[in-house]
Rosetta silent file (secondary structure, phi, psi, omega in degrees, C-alpha in Angstrom):
SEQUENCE: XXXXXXXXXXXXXXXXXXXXXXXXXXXXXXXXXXXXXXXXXXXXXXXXXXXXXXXXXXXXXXXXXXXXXXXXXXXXXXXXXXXXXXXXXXXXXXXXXXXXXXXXXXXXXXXXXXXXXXXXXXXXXXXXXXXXXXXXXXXXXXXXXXXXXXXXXXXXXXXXXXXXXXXXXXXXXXXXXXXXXXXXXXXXXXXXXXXXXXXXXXXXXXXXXXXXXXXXXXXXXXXXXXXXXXXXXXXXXXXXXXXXXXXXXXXXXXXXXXXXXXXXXXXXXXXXXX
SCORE:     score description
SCORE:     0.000 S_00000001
   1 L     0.000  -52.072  166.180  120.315  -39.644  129.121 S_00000001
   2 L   -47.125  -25.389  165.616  121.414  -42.662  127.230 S_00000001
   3 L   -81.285  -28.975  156.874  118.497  -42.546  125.391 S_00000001
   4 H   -51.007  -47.056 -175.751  118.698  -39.124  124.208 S_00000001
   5 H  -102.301   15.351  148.040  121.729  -40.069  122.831 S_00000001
   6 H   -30.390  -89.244  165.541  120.715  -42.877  121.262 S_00000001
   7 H   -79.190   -9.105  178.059  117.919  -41.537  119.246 S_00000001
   8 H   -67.850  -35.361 -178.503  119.093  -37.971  119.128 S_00000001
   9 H   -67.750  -13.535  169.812  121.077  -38.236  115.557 S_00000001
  10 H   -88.634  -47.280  175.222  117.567  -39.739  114.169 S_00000001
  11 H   -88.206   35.149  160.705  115.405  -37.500  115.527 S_00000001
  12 L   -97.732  -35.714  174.678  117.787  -34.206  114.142 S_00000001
  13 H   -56.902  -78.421 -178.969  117.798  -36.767  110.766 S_00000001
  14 H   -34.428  -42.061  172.774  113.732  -36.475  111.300 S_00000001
  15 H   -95.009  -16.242  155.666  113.458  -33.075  111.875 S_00000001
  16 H   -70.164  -66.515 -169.499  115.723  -31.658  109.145 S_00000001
  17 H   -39.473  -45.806 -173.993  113.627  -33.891  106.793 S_00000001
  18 H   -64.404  -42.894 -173.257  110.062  -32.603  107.789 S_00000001
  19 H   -57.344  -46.320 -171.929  112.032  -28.680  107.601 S_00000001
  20 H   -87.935  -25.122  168.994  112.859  -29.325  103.910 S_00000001
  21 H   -78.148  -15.260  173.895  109.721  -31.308  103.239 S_00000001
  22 H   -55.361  -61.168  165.644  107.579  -28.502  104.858 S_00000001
  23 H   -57.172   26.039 -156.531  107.737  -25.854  101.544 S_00000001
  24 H  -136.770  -54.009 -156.713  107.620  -28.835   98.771 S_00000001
  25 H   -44.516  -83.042 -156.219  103.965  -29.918  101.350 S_00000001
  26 L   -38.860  -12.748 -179.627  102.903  -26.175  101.434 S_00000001
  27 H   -91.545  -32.416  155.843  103.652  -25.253   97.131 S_00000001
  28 H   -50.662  -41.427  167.469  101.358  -28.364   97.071 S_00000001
  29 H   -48.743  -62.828  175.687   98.806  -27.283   99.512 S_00000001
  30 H   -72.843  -17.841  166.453   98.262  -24.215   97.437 S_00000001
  31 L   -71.657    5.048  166.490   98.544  -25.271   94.155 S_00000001
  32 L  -106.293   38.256  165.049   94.495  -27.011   94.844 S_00000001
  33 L  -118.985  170.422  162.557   93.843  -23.843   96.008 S_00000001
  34 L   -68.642  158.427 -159.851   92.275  -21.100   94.234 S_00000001
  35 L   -75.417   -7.477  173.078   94.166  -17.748   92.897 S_00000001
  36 L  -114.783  -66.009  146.650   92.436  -15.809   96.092 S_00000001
  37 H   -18.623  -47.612  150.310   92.446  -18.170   98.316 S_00000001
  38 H   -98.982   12.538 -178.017   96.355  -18.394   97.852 S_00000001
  39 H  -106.661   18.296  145.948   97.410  -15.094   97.923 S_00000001
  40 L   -32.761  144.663  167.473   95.644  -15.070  101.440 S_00000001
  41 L  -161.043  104.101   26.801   98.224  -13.917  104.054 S_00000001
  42 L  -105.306  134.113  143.877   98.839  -15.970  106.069 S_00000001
  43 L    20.435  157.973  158.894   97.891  -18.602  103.854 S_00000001
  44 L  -117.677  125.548  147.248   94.305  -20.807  104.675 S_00000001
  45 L   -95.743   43.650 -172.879   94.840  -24.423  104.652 S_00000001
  46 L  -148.016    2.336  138.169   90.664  -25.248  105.796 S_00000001
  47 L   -16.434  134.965  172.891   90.451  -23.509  101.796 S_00000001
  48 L   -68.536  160.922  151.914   88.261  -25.039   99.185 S_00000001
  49 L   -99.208  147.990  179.569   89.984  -27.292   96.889 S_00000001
  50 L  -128.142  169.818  177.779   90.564  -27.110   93.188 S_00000001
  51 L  -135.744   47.957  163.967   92.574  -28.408   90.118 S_00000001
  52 H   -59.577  -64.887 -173.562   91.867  -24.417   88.003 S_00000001
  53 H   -71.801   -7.405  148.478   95.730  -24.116   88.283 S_00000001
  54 H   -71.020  -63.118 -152.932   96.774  -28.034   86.523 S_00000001
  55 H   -39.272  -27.320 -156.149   93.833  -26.901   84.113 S_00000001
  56 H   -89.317  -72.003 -142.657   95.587  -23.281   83.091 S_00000001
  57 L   -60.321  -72.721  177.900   99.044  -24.867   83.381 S_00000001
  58 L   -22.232  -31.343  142.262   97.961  -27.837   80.838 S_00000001
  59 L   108.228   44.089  170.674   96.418  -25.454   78.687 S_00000001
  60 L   -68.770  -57.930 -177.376   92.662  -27.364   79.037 S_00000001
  61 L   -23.630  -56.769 -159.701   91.605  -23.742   79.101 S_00000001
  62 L   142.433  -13.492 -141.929   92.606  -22.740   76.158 S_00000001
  63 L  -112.916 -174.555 -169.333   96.148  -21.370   77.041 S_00000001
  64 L   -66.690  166.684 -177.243   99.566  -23.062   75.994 S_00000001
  65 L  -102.895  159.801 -168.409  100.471  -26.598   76.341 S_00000001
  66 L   -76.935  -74.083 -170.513  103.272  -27.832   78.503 S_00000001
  67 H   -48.378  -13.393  160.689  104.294  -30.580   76.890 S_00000001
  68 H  -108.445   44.691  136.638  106.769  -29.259   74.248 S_00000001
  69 H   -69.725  -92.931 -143.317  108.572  -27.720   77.180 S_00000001
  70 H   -59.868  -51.973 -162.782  109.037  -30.562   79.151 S_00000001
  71 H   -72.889   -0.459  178.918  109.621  -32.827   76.397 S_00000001
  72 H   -73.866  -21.004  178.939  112.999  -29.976   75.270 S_00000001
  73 H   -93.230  -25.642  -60.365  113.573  -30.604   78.957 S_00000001
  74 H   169.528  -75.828 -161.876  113.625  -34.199   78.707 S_00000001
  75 H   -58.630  -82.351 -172.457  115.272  -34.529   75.324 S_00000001
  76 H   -42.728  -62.491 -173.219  118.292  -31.406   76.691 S_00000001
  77 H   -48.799  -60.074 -146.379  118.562  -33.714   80.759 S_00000001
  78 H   -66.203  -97.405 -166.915  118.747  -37.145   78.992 S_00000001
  79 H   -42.234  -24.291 -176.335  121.032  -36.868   76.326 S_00000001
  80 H   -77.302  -61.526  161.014  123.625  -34.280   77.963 S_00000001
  81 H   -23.003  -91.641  153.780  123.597  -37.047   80.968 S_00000001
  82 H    18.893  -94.242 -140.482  124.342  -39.317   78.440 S_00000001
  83 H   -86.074  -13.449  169.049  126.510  -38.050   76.711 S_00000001
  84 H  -109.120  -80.666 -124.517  129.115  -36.727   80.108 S_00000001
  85 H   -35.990  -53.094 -166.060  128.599  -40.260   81.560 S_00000001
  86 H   -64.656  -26.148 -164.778  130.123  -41.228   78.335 S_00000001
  87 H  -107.073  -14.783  168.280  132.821  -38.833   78.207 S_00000001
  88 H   -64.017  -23.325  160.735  133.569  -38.848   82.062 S_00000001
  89 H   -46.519  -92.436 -163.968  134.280  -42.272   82.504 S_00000001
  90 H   -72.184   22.461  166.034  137.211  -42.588   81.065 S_00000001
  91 H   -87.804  -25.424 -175.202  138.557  -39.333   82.088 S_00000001
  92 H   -95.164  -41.390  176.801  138.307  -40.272   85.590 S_00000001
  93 H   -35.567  -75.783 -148.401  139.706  -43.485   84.631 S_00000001
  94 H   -77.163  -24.120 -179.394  142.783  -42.047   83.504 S_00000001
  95 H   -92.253  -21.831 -179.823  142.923  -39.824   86.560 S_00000001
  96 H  -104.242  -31.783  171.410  142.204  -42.375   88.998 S_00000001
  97 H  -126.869    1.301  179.842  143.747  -46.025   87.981 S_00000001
  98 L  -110.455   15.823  -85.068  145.799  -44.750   84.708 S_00000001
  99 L  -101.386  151.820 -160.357  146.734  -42.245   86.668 S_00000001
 100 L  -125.416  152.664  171.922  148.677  -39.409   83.951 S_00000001
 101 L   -18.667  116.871  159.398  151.448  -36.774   84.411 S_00000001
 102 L    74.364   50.695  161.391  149.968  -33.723   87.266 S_00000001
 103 L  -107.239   19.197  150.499  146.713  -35.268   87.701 S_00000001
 104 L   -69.839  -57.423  174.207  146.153  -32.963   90.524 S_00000001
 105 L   -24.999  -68.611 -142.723  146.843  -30.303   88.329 S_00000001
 106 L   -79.995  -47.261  154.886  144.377  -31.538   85.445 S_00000001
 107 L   -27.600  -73.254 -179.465  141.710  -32.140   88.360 S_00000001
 108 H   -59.498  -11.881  176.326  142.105  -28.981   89.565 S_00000001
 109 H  -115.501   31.090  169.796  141.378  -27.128   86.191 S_00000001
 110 H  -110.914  -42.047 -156.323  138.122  -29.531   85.524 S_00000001
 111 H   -94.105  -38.910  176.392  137.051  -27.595   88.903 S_00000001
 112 L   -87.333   32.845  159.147  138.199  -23.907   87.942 S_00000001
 113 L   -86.924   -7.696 -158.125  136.045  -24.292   85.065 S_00000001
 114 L  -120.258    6.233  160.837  132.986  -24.196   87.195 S_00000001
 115 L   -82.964   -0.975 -163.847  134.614  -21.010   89.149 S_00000001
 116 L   -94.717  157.946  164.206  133.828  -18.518   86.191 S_00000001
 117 L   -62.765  110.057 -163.062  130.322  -16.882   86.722 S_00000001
 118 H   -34.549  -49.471 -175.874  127.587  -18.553   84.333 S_00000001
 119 H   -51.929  -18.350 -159.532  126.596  -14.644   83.132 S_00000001
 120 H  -125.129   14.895  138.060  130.016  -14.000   81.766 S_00000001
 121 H   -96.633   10.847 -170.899  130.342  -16.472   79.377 S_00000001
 122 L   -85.970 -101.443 -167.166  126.576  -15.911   78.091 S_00000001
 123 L    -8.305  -42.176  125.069  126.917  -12.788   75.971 S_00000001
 124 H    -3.071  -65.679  176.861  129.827  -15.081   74.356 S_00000001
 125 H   -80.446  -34.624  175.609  127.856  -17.953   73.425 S_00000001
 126 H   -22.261  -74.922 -164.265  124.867  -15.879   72.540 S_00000001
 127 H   -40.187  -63.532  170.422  126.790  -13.919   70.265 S_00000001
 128 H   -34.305  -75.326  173.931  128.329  -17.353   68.793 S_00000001
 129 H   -52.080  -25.764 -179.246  125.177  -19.348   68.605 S_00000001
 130 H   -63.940  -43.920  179.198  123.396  -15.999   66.680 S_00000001
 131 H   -62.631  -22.055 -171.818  126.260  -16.195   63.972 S_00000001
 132 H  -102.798   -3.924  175.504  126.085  -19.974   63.513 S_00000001
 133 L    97.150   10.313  122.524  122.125  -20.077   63.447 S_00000001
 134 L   -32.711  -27.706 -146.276  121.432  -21.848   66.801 S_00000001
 135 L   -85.156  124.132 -160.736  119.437  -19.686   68.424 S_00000001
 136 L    47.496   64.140 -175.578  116.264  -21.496   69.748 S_00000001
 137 L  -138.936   93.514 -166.300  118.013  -24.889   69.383 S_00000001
 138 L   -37.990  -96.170 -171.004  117.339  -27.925   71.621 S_00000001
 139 L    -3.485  -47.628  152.575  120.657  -29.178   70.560 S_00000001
 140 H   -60.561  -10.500 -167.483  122.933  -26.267   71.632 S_00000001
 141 H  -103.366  -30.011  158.740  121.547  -26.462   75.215 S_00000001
 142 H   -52.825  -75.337 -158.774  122.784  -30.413   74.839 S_00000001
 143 H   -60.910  -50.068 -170.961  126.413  -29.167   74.447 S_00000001
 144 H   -84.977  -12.772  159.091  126.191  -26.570   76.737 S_00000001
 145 H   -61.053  -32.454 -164.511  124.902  -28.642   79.613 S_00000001
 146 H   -61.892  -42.625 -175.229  127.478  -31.469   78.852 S_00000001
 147 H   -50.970  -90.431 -151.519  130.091  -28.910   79.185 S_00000001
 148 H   -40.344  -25.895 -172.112  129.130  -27.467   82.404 S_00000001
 149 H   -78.958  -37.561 -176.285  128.164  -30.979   83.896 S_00000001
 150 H   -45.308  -57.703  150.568  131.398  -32.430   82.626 S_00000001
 151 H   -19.568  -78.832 -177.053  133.775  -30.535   84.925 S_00000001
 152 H   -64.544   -6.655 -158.818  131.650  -31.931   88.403 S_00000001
 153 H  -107.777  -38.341 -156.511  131.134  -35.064   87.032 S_00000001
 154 H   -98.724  -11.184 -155.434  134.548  -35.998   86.085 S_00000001
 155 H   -94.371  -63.854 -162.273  136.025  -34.522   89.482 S_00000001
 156 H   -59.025  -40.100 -161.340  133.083  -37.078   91.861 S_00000001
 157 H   -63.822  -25.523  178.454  133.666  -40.073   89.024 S_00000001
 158 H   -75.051  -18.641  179.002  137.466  -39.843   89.872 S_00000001
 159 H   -92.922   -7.145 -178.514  137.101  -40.304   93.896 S_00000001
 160 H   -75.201  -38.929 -154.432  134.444  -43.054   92.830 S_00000001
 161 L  -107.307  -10.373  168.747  136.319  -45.022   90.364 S_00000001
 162 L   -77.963   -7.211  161.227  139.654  -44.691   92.924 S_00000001
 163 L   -65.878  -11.719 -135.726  137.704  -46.941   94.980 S_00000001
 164 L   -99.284  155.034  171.466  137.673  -49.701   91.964 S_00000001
 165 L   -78.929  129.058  179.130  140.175  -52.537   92.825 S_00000001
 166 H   -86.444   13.581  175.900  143.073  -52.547   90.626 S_00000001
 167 H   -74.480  -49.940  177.239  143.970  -56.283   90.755 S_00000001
 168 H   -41.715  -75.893 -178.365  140.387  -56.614   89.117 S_00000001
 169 H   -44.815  -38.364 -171.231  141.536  -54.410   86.255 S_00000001
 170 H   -61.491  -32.616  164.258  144.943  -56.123   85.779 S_00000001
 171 H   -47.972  -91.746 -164.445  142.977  -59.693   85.743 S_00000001
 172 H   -41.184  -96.211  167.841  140.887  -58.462   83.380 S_00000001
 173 L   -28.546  -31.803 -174.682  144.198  -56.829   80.909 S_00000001
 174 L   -65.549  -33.452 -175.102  145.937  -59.750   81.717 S_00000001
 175 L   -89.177  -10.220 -160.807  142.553  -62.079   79.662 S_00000001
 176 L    88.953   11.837 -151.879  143.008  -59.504   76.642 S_00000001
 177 L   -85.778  108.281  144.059  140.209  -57.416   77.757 S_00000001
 178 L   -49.759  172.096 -168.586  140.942  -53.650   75.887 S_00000001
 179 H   -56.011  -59.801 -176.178  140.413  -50.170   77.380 S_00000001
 180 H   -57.291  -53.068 -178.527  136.140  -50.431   76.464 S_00000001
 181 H   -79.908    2.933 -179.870  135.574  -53.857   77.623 S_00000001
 182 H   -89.720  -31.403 -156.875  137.698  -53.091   80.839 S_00000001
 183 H   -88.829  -24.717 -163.727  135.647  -49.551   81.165 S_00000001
 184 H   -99.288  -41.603 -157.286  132.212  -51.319   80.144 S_00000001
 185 L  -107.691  -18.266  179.868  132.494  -54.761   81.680 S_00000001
 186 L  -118.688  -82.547  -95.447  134.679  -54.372   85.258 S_00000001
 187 H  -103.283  -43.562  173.917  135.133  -50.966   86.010 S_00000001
 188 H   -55.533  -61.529 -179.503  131.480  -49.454   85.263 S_00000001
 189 H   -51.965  -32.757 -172.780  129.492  -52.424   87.217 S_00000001
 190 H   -76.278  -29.188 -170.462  131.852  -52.234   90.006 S_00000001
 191 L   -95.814   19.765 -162.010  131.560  -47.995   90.251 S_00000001
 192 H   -66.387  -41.104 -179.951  127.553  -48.232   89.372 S_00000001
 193 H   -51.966  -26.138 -172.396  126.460  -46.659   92.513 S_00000001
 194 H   -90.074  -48.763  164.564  128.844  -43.830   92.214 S_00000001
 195 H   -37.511  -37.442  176.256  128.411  -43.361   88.345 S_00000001
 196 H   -56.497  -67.180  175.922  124.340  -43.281   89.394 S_00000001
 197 H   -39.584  -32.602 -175.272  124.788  -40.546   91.574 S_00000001
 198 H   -71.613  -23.198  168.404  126.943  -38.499   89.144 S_00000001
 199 H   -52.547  -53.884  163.459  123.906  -39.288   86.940 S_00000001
 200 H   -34.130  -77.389 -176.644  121.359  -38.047   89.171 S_00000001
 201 H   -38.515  -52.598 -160.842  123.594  -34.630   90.314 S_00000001
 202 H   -96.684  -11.920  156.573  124.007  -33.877   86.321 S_00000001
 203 H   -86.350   -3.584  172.127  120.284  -34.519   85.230 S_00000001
 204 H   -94.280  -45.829  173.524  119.015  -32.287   87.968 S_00000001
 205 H   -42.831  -76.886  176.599  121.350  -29.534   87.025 S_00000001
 206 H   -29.097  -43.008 -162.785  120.378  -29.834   83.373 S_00000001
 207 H   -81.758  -47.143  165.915  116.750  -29.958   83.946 S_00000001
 208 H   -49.522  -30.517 -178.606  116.540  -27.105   86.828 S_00000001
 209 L   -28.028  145.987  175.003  119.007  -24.816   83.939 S_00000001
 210 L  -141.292  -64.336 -164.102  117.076  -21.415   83.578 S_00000001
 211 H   -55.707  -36.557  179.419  119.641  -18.884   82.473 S_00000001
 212 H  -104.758   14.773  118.616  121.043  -19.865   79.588 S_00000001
 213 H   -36.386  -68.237  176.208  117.581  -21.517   78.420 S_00000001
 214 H   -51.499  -46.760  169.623  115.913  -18.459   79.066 S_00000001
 215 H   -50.277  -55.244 -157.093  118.286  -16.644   76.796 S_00000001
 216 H  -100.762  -39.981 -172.327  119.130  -18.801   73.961 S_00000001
 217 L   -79.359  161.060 -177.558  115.362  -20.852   73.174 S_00000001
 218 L  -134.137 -104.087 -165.917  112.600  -18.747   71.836 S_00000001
 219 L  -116.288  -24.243 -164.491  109.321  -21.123   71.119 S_00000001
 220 L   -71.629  -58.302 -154.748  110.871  -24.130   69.195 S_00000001
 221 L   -95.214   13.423  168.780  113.612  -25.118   71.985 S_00000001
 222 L   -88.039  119.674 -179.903  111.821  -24.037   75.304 S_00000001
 223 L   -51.980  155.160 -179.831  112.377  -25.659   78.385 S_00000001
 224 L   -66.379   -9.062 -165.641  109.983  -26.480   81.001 S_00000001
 225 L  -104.268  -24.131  167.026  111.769  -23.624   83.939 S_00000001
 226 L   -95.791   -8.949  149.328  111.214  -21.312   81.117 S_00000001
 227 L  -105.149   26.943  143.408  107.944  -21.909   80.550 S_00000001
 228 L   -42.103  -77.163  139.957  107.278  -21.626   84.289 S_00000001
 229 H    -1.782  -48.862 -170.701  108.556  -18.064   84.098 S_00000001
 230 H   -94.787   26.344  171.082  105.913  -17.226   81.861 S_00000001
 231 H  -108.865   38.164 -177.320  102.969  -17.725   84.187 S_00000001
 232 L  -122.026  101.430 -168.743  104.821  -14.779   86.351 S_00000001
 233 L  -128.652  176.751  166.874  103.539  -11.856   84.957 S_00000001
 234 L   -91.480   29.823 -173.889  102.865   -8.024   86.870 S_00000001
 235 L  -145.589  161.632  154.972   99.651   -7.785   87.121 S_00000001
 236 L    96.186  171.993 -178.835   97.038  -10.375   88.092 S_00000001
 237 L  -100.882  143.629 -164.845   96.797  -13.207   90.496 S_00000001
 238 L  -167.183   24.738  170.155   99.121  -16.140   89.599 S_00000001
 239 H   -64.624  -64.475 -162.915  100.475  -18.215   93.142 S_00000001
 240 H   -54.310  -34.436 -174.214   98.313  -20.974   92.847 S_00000001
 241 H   -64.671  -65.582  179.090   98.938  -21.306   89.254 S_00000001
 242 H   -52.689  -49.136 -171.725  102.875  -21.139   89.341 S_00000001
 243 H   -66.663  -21.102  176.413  102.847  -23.827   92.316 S_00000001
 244 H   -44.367  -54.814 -177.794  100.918  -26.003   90.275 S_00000001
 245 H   -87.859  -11.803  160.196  103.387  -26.025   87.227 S_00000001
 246 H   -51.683  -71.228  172.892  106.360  -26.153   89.828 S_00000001
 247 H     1.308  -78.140 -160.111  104.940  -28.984   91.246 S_00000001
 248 H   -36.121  -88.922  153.918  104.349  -30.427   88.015 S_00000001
 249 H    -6.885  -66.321  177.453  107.935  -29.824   86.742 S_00000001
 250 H   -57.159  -30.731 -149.508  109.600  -31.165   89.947 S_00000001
 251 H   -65.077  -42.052 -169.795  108.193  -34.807   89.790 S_00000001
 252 H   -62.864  -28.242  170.889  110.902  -36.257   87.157 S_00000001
 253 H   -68.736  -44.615 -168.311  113.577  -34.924   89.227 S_00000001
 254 H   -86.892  -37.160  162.824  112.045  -36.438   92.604 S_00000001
 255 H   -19.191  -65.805 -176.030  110.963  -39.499   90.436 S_00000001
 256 H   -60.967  -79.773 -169.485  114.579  -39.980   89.622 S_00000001
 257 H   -38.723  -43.908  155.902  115.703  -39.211   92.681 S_00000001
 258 H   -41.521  -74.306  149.597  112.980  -41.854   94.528 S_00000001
 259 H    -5.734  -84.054 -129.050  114.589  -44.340   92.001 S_00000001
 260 L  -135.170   60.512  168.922  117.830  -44.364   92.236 S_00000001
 261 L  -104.738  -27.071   99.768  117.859  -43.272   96.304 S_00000001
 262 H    16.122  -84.440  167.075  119.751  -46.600   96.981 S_00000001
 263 H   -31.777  -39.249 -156.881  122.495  -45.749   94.070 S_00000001
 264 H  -108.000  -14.216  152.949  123.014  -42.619   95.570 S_00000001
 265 H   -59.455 -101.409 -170.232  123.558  -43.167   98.982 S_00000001
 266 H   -14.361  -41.414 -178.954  125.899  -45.580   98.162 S_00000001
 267 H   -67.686  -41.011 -178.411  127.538  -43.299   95.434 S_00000001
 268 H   -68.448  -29.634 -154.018  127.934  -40.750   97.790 S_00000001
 269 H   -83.020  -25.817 -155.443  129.071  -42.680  101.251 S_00000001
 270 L   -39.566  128.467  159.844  131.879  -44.523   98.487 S_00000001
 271 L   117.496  -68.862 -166.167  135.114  -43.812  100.163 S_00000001
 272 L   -30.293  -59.986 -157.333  133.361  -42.560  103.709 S_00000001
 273 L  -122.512  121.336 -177.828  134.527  -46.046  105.358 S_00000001
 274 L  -103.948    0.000    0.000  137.622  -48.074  104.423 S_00000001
């Protein structure tokens, strides 16, 4: 009995992992299968294997190439990261060790930005981006991720950076150190794990984006989830094919994620034990 309860919270750990790693195994299994072979029901795993559905999605065939998808996905994750790291620091700064007039308040309307439904600002920006000439423009999809990531970002960096000691900062103010070198040189190194995570959390949003991608890019400024989408068509066989280019698609997110799995445990548990 002691032993059950010992080992029971690892092997519940163990068996949620294999449950969420089972569909990631099985969109692998089929993408080396052939387009008849996966549309089998119930599925054959004792199937020959192939690599016809990397060839189509890489466009060996003849058919489109990937890569200036992925790198507009790349280009759109990175910099929009970037670019809320940069403006979320010191917002959480200011909320968390500066702390300013209401900064429950100001918290709380960083969060009921991310209560409006995505669809019902897009007819809005559409409209916006047609009149200014944006329309199929990596760049606009950089603004509009930073926005939406900025909100979540600024809300986790503030319970992260309330962790930071403030005798450290005062030390620091105390040597002459301004608001950049305090933000760059104590406060970032000490909050890196949690700042990683927020990193993580906001390039996997950004990269996974579909709707307002799908909408706004045409051919210059298309993302890799939208050209995913276009091997989904109504006629024809096209399983093996799609898991292939999911596949494909997912690795920089579990790359990243494999990476920085250290940072983000840590980033997350920050707080959990005082």
């Amino acid at each position: 009995m002691k032993a059950v309860r010992h080992h029971g919270p690892g092997l519940l750990a163990w068996l949620a992992g294999v449950v969420f790693f089972l569909p990631l195994a099985w969109m692998a299994l089929t993408s080396f299968h052939s387009e008849a072979d996966a549309a089998t029901n119930p599925p054959s795993f004792t199937a020959a294997l192939t690599l016809d559905g990397y060839r189509e999605f890489f466009g060996t065939d003849g058919g489109a190439s990937p890569w200036p998808a992925l790198i507009n996905s790349t280009v759109a994750s990175v910099v929009s990261t970037l670019l809320v790291l940069l403006l979320a620091l010191p917002a959480a700064y200011a909320l968390s060790l500066r702390r300013v007039r209401k900064w429950t308040d100001v918290l709380f309307f960083f969060l009921s930005t991310k209560m409006l439904p995505v669809v019902a600002g897009l007819l809005p920006i559409y409209l916006f981006a047609r009149n200014a000439g944006l329309l199929d423009n990596i760049w606009l999809l950089v603004v509009l991720y930073t926005a939406m990531n900025l909100p979540i970002a600024v809300w986790m960096m503030q319970s992260f950076l309330a962790e930071v000691p403030v005798a450290v900062i005062e030390a620091a103010r105390v040597d002459g150190a301004r608001l950049p070198t305090v933000l760059a040189r104590v406060v970032a190194p000490i909050a890196l794990p949690g700042i990683a995570a927020t990193a993580l959390i906001c390039f996997i949003f950004s990269w996974n984006e579909l709707l307002f991608a799908r909408v706004l890019t045409g051919v210059v400024a298309e993302t890799a989830p939208v050209f995913l989408t276009g091997f989904i068509t109504s006629q024809g066989l096209f399983l093996a094919k799609v898991c292939a280019a999911s596949l494909v698609i997912s690795l920089p997110v579990l790359a990243a994620g494999f990476a920085a799995q250290d940072k983000l445990v840590q980033g997350l548990s920050l707080g959990a034990v005082k």
